[in-house]
N, C-alpha and C positions, 0 to 999 in steps of 0.2 A: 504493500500500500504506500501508495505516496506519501510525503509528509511535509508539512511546511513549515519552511524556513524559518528561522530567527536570527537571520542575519540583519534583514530590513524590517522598518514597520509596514503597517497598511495600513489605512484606513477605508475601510469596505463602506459599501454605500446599502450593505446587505449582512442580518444578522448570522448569515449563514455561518455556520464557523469555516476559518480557512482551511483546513484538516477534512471538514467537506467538501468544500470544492474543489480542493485538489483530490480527492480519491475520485470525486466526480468527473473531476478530467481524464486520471487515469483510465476509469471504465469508459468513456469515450472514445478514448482513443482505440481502445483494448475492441470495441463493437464496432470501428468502424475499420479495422484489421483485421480481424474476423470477416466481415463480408467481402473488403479488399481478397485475403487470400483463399475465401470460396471461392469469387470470380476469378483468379488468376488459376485455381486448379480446379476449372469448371469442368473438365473432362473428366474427374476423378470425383471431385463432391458433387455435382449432377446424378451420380447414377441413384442416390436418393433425392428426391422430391424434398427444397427447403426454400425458407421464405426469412428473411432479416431483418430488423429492426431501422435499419439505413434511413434517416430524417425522421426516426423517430424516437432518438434517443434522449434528450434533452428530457421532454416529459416524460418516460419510462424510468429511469433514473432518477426522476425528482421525487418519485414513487417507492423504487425499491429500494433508495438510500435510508428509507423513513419508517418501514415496515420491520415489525418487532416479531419476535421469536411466537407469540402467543395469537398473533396476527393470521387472517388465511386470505388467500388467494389463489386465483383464477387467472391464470396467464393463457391468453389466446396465441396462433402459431409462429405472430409476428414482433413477441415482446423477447427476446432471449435479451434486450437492455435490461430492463425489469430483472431478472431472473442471476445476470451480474450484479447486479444492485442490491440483489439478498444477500449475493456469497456467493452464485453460484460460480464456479471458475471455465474459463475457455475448452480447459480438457473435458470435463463435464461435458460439456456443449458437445464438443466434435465426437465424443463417442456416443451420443446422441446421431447426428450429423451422418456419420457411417454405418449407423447400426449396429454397436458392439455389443461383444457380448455384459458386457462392463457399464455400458449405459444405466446412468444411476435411476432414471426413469423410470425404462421399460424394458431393458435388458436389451433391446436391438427391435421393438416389435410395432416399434412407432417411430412417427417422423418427428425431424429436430424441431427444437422449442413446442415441445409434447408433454408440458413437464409433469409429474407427481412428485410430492417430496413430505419425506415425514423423519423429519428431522430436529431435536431438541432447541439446536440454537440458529433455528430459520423460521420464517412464515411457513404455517403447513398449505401443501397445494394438492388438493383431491386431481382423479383422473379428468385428462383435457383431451376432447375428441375436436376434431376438425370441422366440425358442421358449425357454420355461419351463427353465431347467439346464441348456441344448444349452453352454454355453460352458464347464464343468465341464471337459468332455473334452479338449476345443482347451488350454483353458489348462492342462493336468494335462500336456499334451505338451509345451508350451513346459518346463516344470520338467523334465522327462523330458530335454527337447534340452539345455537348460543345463546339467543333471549329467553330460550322456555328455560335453560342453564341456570341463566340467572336467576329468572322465578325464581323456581324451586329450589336452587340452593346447590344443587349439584356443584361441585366444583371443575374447575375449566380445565378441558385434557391438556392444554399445554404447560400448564404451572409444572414449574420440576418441585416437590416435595423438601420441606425443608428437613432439619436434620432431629432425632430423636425420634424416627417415623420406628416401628419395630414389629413384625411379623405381619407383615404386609400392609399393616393400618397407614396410609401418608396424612401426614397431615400439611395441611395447605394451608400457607400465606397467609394472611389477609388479602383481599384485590381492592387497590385502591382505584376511583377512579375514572387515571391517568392512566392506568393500565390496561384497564379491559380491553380484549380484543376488536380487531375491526377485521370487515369482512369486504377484502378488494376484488372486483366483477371487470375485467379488462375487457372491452369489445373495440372491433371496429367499427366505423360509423355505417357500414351496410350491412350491421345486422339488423340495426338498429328497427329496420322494415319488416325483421320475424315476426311473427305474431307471438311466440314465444315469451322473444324479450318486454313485448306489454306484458304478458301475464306475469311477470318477475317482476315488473315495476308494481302493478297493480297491486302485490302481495306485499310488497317494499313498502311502500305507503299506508296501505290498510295493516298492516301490522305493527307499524314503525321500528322497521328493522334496521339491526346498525352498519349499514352498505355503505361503499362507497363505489357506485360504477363510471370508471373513466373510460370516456366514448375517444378515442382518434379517429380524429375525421381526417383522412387524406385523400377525400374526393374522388377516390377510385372502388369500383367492384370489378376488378379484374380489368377488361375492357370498358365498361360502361362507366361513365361521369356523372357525377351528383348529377346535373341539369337536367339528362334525360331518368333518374330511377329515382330522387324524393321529392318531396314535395317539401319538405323541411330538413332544417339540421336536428343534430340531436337536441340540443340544449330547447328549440322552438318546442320539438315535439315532446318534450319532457313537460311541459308545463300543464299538458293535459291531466298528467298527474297530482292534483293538490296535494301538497305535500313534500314532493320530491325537489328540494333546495338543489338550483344550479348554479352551475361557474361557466363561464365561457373565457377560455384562455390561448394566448399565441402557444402552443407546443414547443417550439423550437426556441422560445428563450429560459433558459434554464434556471435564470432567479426565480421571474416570475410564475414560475411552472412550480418549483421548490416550495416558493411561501405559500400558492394558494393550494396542494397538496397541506402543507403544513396545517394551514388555518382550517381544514374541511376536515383531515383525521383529526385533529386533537377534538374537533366539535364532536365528531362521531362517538370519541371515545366518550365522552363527555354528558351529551345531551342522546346517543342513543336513537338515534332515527337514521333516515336515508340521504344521500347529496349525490348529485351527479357534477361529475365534470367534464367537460365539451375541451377537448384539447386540436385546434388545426394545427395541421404541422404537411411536411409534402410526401413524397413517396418515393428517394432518393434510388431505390435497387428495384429490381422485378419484383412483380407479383410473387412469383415465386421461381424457383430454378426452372423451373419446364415453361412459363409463360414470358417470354421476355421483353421490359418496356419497350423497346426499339422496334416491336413489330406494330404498332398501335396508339403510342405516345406521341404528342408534338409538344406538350408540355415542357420535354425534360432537361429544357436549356433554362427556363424561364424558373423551375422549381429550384433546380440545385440556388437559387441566388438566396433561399431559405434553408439552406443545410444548418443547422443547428452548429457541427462540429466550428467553423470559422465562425460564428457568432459569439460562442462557448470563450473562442480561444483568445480571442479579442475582448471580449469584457472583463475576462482574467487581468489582461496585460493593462485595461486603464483601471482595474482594480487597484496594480501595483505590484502582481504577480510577474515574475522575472520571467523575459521570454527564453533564457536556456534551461531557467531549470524546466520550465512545461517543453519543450522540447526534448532535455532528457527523460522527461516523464513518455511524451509518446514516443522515440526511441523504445524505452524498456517495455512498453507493450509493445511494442510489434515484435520485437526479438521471443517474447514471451508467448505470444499469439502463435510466432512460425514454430518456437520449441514445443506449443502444445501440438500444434497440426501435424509435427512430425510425429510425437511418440501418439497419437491417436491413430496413426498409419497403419503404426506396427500392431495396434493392441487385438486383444483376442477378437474374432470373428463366434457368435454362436454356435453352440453344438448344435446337431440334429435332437438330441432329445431333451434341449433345452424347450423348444416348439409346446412340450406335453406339459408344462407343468404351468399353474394358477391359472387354470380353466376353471374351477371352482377352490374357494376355502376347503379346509378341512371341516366336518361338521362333527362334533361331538355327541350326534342321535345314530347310533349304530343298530341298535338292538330297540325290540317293545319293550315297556315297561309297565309297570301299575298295573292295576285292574280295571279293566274291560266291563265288566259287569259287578261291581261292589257291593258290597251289603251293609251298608251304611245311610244316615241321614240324606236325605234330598231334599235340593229345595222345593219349596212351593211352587207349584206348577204353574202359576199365576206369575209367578217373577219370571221375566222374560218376555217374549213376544207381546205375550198377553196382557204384560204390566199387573207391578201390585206393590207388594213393600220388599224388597231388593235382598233384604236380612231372614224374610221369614223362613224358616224349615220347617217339612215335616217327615217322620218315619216312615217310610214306604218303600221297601226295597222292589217293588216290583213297577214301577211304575214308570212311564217311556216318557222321553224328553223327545219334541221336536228335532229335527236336523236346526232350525235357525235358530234355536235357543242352546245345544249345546255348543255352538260358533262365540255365542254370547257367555254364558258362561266361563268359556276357554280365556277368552279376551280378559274377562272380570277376574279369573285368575291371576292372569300373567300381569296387569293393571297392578293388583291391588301388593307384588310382589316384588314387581319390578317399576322404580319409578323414571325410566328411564324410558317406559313404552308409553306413547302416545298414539293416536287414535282419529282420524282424519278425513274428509272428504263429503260428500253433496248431501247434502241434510243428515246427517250422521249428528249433529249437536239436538240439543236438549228437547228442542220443539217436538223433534219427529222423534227421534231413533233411529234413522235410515227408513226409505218408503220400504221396506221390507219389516219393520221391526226389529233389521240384524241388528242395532245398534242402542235398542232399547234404555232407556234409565241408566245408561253409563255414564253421560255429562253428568246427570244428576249427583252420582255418587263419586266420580273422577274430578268437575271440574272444567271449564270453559276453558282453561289454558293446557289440558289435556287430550280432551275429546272436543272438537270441534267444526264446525262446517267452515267450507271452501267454497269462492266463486265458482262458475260453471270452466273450468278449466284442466280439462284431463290432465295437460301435459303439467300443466307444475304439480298436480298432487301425484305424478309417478316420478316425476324427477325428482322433484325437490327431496325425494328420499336418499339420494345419492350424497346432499348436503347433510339432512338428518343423522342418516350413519357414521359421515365421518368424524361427529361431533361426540358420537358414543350413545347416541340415540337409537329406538325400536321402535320406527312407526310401521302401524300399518293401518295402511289407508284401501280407498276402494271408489271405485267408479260406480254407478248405479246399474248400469247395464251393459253386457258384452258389446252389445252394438253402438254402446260408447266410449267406446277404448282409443281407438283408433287415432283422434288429436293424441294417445299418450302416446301411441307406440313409437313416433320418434323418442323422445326419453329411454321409453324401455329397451329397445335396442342399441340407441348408439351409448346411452350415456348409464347405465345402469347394469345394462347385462354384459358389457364390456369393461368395467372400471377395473375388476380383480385382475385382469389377464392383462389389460395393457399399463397397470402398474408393479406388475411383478410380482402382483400377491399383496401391496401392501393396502390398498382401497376396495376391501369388497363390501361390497350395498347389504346393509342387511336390513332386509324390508319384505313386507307380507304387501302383497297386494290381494284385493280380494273382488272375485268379479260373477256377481249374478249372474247365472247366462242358463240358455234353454229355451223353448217354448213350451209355455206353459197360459191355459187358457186365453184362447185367440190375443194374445199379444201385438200381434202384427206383424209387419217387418221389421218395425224400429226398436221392439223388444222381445226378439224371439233366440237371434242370432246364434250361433255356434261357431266361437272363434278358436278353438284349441288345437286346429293345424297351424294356425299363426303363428301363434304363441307358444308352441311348442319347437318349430322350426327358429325361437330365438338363441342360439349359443347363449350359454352364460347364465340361466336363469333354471329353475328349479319350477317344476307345475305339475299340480293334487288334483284330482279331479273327484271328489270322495261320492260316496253312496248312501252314506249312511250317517248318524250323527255321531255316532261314538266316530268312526274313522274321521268325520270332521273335526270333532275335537281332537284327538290323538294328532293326527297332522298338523292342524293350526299349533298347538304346542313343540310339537318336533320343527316347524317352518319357524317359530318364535327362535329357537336356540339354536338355529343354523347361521350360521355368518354372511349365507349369499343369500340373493333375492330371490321369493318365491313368489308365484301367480296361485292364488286358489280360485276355483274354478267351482261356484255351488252352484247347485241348479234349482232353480226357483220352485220348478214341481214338486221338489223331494221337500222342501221346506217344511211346510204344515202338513204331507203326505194326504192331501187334498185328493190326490187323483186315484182313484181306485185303481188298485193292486200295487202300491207303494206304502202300504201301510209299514213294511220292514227297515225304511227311513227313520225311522221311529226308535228308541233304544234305549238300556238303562243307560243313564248318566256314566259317562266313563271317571273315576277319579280323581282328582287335582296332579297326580302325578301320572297319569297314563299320559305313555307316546308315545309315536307309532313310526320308526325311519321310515325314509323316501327310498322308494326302489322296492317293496316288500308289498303284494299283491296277497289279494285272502281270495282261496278257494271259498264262495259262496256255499256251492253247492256241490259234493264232489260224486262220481260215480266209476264203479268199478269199471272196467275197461274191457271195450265189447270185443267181437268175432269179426263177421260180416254177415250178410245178408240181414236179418229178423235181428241177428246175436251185435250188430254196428252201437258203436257209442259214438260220443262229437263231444269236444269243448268248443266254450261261448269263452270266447275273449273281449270282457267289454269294460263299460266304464258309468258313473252315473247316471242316467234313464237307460241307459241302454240292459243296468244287472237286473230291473224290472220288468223290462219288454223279454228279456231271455227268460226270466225265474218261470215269469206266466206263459211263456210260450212253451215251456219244458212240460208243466201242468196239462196244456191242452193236448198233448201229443199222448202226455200217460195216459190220460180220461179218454181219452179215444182209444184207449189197448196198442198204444205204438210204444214206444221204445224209452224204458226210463234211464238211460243209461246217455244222461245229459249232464257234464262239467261245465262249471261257471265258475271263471277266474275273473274277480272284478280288480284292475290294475291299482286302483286307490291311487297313484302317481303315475302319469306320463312320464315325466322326465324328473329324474332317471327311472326307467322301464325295467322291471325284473324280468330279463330274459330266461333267467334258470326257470321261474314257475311254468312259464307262459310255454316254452319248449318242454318241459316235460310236461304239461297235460298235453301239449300237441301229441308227442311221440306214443304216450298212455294211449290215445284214443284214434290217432292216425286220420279224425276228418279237424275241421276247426273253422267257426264262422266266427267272425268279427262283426262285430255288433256297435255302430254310429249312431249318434244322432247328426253330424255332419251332413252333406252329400256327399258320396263318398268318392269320387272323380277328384282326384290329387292330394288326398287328404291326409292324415295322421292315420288311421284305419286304414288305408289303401298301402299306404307306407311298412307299418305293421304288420299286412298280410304277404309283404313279398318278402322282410325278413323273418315270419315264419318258416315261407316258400323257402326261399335259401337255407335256412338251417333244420329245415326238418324233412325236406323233401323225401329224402331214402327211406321217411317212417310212415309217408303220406299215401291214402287210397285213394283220394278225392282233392279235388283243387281247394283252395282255401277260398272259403265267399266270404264279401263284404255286402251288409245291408248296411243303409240308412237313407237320408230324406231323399225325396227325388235333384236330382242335381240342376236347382231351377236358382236365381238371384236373388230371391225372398220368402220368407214364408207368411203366406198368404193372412189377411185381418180375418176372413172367412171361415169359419167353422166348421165346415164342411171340408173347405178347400184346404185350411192346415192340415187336418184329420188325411186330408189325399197326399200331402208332403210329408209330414211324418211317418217313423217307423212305428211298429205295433206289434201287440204279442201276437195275433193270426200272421203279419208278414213276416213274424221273426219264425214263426212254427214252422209256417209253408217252406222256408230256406233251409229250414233243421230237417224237415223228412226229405225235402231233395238230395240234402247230399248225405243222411241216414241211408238212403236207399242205389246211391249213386254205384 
């Protein structure tokens, strides 16, 4: 680090101390040798895809000079100034840069300025995916998790423990505060147009959370120019939001970039609400290595006359800062810059079977546990769905719980245990319960700052769990309907079911999401949906699909104590077991400790293993309405004097899939119909039936079928006409005696 002299005086016209701006030079100079010797060995750092901070370091650095160890941040793909400005160093960067195996990131699995970082004496930085604003969300939730912290009292993961801590007890500080953390949202100013990034402000403001998001606006989206793609800047369009205090500032002068940084965190830390800052500055380097300004630019003569670095280098010097020693200063970075580029050359390249590992956490749910059906008090059957007094109990060992009510109870568990699980999403707060009643009397008994409702906005209540988690937070939240998922699934897939694996294991999401889905009394098309080819098809994620209530609650507790994110998958029919021949949805209350691992399927229904002809058996491989449509189709086939010699393996989890069960009742009974409520043309069942196909073929008589809805674009509001789309126990029989008799 640079230092400054005492040879001469100054008199600065800036409280900045000199010891900062001079380390501020240094990194300047250090970021703008770095993009110098990427472009000089464009033939070599090209073969990864990277983008530079070039004009835009001035404000990045007024930023990361300022940010404290307790601090978080969100660094988008073009801040690596920022990211020196923590500490990170240049080797860092290029083994980023290359891909190494060494990349303190991502190990090699992301592109540069990709950062994550969970480090004692830095700002922490959750996973940063490339999609345009996607990290608005994520990080709007970290500030979200640090304020419910403070509530409650939790103390702040980053505080290190003072001394006399002893058999794991820490005890923590006091937080005065000057110290509380602040929570930095870096974007470019064309994210700015996501829809996304409204919903992150909108949550910023309604909740008055402690953000700070600095917009760089450098006028470009790639090819296209502010004049043709907003309609505003950022700072204009921020004002829709009451509440969200802004700045509008030159980027490229480095005082002023410094004090109004200065002045906006110390408020943050202080007063606890949201600020935006509008920082212009120009766009000195490409877009990125693969798009180059010179194909598309006329700009690029007229911007450089705003490079920050000769602005920087000259206010120094009428500062009173000596032009050899800032000369020897960028001298020693650039010597420092080439001696990092060289030994990032040489560094380790990934192994092959680095590739396999933090695709998921580890999870600590191995085996079942508890009791399944216990002989103990139960609650009042009144608490729950049906509402009553939350405490009451009475004796009754024999007495079935709803599926939607053991969900609730599970949750009331894991709440009243862990205060670190919160509770979230579209009428889920006190009025309603959730329009299902999943959510019944839990405000009540939790609390507005635990259990509460959401705007109408998929995507922050699936994202913002990614911020939740890595604050040490258990949210789990829920969208109302399968067939409104869909604004979330960008979150779920880029930003949530990818955080573990491209930070190396060190950010996995751990979050329940939970999502109604089915048709279930003429719903229509907007509430009928069957999404779990989707959602299943997302890398990264964990999804239940259960049948029952005990396995819902077993699962919901085993998805609580897993580290990665899970999707539960309930189906609205099985709820209240409303529909006749679902009455077995219904179940004793499972225990406060029963759970059930993922991957681990229950034979329903099992039966010994047939001959051929008359002597033929078959397994049903299925999944919620579908272990119902099978149970009774098996019924009508004995009542008719056909063939009792019907297995039902209900999966309880998609993913991960118990293949041992699932292949030996194939091999046991040699036919096997898979049973959707999907249509089954591309699906998760279609999928499932060809690696039966594949792994059981030498044990097969008969092709492997797939039933489910007819493969049409909705399921009809019609009563009639649903009843023609869905499957049923006559059309699950009719498919069981074809290939019985096959």
């Amino acid at each position: 680090m640079a230092e400054a002299s005492t040879n001469r005086k100054r008199q600065l016209s800036s409280d900045i101390p000199e010891e900062t701006l001079l380390r501020a030079f240094e990194l300047m100079c250090t970021a703008k040798a770095m993009t110098d010797i990427y472009e000089k060995n464009a033939a070599v750092t090209s073969k990864y895809v990277h983008a530079t901070s070039r004009g835009h370091e001035a404000i990045q650095l007024a930023l990361g000079l300022q940010l404290k160890p307790q601090d978080w941040l969100s660094a988008y793909y073009r801040d690596d100034s920022i990211l020196l400005g923590i500490g990170i160093t240049p080797y860092e960067l290029m083994l980023q840069l290359m891909a190494k195996r060494d990349d303190p990131f991502s190990g090699g699995r992301t592109y540069y300025s990709h950062p994550s970082l969970k480090r004692d004496d830095m700002p922490k930085i959750p996973h940063q995916s490339s999609a345009t604003g996607m990290q608005a969300i994520p990080t709007t939730g970290i500030a979200m998790g640090i304020q419910y912290r403070e509530k409650v009292g939790l103390p702040p993961l980053s505080r290190s423990p003072q001394r006399g801590e002893s058999e794991g007890v820490k005890v923590f500080p006091p937080l005065g505060e000057t110290e509380k953390g602040v929570v930095v949202c870096s974007l470019g100013d064309g994210s700015i147009t996501e829809g996304e990034v409204s919903e992150a402000f909108q949550m910023a403001v309604l909740k008055k959370l402690p953000i700070l998001y600095l917009v760089q606006d450098n006028e470009w989206d790639i090819s296209a120019h502010v004049k043709e793609v907003r309609a505003q800047d950022a700072a204009e369009f921020a004002k829709g939001f009451h509440g969200l205090e802004t700045r509008s500032i030159d980027g490229t002068d480095f005082f002023k970039s410094f004090e109004t940084i200065q002045e906006v965190i110390e408020r943050i830390r202080k007063e606890r609400r949201p600020f935006l800052v509008h920082a212009k500055v120009p766009l000195l380097n490409h877009h990125t290595s693969g798009v180059r300004k010179e194909w598309y630019r006329e700009d690029i003569e007229e911007q450089s006359k705003r490079d920050p670095f000769p602005r920087f280098r000259n206010k120094l010097i009428v500062e009173g800062f000596d032009k050899d020693e800032l000369n020897e200063i960028e001298s020693k970075a650039k010597a420092k810059v080439e001696e990092d580029y060289q030994k990032a050359l040489k560094a380790e390249d990934p192994r092959p079977e680095d590739l396999f590992k933090h695709d998921y956490a580890p999870t600590p749910v191995t085996e079942e546990k508890g009791q399944r059906e216990p002989k103990k008090k139960l609650r009042n059957k009144d608490f729950g769905s049906g509402i009553s007094n939350p405490n009451s109990l009475i004796l009754n060992p024999e007495s079935k719980v709803v599926m939607v009510d053991c969900a609730l109870f599970a949750i009331r568990e894991l709440m009243e245990k862990h205060k670190e699980c919160v509770f979230y999403g579209q009428d889920v707060g006190k009025r309603l319960g959730g329009v299902f009643r999943e959510a019944a009397t839990l405000a009540q008994k939790f609390g507005d700052d635990r259990v509460f409702n959401t705007p109408i906005q998929e995507a922050f209540i699936v994202g913002s769990t990614v911020g939740m988690s890595a604050v040490g937070l258990k949210p789990i939240v829920e969208v109302q309907f399968a067939d409104y998922i869909w604004p979330g699934l960008n979150q779920l897939f880029t930003e949530v079911a990818r955080s573990c694996y491209l930070t190396n294991g060190k950010y996995p999401v751990s979050m329940i999401l939970r999502v109604p889905i089915g048709a279930y009394g003429s719903g229509g098309p907007y509430h009928s949906s069957s999404v779990e080819s989707v959602v299943s098809n997302i890398r990264g994620i964990k999804v239940a699909y259960p049948s029952t209530g005990a396995d819902l609650k077993g699962l919901m507790k085993a998805a609580y104590y897993d580290p990665n994110p899970v999707v539960i998958l309930e189906h609205k029919g099985l709820y209240w077991s409303k529909i006749k021949g679902t009455e077995d949805a219904k179940t004793v209350e499972p225990d406060e400790d029963y759970i059930i691992p993922f991957g681990k399927a229950r034979t329903v229904q099992a039966a010994a293993a047939g001959g051929s002809g008359s002597q033929s058996s078959i397994t049903v491989i299925t999944y919620g309405m579908g272990v119902y449509w099978a149970k009774n189709a098996a019924k009508k086939i004995q009542a008719a004097g056909g063939s009792s010699r019907v297995e039902i393996v209900d999966l309880r989890t998609l993913v991960p899939l118990d293949e041992e069960t699932v292949f030996a009742s194939v091999k046991k009974h040699s036919r096997c119909l898979v049973v959707t409520e999907e249509p089954p043309q591309n699906s998760f069942a279609q999928a499932l039936a060809g690696l039966i196909s594949e792994n059981c073929f030498e044990h097969l008589d008969a092709p492997v079928r797939v039933i489910g809805s007819e493969n049409l674009p909705a399921i009809p509001l019609n009563s009639t006409l649903e009843a023609t789309m869905l499957p049923n126990a006559d059309k699950v029989a009719k498919v069981m005696e074809e290939l019985l008799h096959y």
